[in-house]
NUKOLTOR-90580 format. One record per residue (C-alpha): x, y, z. Coordinates in steps of 0.05 Angstrom, whole numbers. Layout:
residues N
<node X="X" Y="Y" Z="Z"/>
...
//
This chain:
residues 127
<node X="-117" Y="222" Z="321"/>
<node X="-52" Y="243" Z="361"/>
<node X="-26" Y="164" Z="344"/>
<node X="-39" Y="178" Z="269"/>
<node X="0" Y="248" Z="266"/>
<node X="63" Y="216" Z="307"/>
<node X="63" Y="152" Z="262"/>
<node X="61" Y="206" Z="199"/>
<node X="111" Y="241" Z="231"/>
<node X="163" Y="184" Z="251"/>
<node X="152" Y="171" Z="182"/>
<node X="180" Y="237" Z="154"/>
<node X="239" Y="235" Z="203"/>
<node X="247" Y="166" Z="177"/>
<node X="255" Y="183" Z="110"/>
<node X="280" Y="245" Z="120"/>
<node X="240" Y="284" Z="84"/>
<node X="184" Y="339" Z="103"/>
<node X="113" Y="336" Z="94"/>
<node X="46" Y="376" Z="107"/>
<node X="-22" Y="354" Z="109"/>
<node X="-90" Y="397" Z="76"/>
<node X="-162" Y="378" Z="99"/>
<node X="-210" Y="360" Z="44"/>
<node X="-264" Y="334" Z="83"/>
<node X="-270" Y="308" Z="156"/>
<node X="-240" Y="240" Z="141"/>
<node X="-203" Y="257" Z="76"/>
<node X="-140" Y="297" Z="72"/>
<node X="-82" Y="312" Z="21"/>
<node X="-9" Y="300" Z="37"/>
<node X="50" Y="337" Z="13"/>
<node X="114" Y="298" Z="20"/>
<node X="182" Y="336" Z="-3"/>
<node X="246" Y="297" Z="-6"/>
<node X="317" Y="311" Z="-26"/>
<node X="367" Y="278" Z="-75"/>
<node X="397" Y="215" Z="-56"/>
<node X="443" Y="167" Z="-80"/>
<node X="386" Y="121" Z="-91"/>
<node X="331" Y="172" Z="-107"/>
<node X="307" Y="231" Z="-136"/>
<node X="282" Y="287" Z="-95"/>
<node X="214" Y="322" Z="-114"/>
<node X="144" Y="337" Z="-77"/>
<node X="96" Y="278" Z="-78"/>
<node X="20" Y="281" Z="-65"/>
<node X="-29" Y="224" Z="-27"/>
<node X="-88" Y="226" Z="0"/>
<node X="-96" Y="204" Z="68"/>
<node X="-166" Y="173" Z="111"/>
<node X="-154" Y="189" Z="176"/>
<node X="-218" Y="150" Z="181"/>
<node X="-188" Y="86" Z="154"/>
<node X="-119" Y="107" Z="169"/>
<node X="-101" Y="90" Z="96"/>
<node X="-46" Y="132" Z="59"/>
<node X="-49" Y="116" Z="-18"/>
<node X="3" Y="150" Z="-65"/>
<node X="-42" Y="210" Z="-111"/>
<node X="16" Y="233" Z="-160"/>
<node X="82" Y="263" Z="-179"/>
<node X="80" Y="340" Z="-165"/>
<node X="114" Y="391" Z="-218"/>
<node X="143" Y="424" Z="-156"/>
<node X="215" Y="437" Z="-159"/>
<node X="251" Y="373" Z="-155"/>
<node X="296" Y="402" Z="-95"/>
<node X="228" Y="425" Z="-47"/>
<node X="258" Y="418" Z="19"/>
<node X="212" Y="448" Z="72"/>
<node X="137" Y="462" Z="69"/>
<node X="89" Y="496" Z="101"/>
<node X="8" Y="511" Z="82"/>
<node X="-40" Y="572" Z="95"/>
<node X="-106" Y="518" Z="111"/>
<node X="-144" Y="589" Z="97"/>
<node X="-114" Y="615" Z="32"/>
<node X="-99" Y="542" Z="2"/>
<node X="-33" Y="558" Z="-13"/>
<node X="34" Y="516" Z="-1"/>
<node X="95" Y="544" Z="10"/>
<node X="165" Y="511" Z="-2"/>
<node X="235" Y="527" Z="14"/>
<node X="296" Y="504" Z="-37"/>
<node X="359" Y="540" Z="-56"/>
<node X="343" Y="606" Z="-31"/>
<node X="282" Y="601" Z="-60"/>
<node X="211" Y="608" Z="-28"/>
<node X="160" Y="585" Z="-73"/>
<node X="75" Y="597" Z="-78"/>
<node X="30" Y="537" Z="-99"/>
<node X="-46" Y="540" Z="-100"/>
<node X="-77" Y="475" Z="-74"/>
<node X="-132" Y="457" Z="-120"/>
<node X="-189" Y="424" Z="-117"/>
<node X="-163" Y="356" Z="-132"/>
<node X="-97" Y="360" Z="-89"/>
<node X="-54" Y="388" Z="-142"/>
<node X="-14" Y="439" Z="-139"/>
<node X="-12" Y="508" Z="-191"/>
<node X="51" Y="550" Z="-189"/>
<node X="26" Y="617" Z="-172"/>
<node X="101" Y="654" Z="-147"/>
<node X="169" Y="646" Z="-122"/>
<node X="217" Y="697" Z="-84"/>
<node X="294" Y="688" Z="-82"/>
<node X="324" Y="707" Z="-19"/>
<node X="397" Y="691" Z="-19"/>
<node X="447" Y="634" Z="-39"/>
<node X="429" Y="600" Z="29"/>
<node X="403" Y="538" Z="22"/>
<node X="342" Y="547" Z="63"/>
<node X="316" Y="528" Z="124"/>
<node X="251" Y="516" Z="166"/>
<node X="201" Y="558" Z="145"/>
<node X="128" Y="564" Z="182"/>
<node X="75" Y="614" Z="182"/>
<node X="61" Y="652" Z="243"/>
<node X="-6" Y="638" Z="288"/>
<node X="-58" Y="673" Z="255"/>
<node X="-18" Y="648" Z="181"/>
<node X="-6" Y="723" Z="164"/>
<node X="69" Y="720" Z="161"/>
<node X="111" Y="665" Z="131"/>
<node X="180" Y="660" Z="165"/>
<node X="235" Y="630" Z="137"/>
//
């Protein structure tokens, strides 16, 4: 399990782009990979589902999340992901089938945003 999470990791610094994974079942989970604009790309949030059983990763969809999602960060309890963009903190609901339903945002400042995490016991979101 701990070679799967590094090789998912080396993979985001890789690309560099930020991701964060939600358990489904015990050998099922969905992926949420954010990237930013490039010369050769368009940044944007994109789902897949992962079998950490098979150790497969196959590309789900295209999110509606704001094309410039820069750092993420999920509450596994509340089902809610949280990105960072712009001064901008936004609030997804992670439905049943992976996808994500806008449910807020908060603008903080003109900063462009940082690393944001949730504290231990995922009370607290810190950006």
């Amino acid at each position: 399990m701990i070679s799967r999470a590094f090789s998912l990791l080396a993979l985001g610094i890789l690309l560099q782009c930020s991701f964060v994974v939600h358990g489904q079942k015990a050998e099922n989970y969905w992926m949420y990979l954010a990237t930013s604009d490039t010369k050769d790309s368009i940044g944007g949030m994109s789902i897949y589902q992962w079998n950490a059983q098979n150790c497969v990763l196959t590309f789900y969809k295209k999110s509606k999340a704001p094309k410039q999602a820069r750092y993420l960060e999920i509450n596994t309890s509340k089902r809610k992901l949280f990105s960072v963009a712009n001064g901008i903190i936004s609030t997804y609901v992670i439905l049943d089938d992976g996808t994500l339903q806008f449910a807020n945002e908060f603008f903080y400042g003109k900063e462009k945003g940082g690393f944001i995490a949730l504290d231990k016991n995922q009370e607290f979101l810190l950006c």
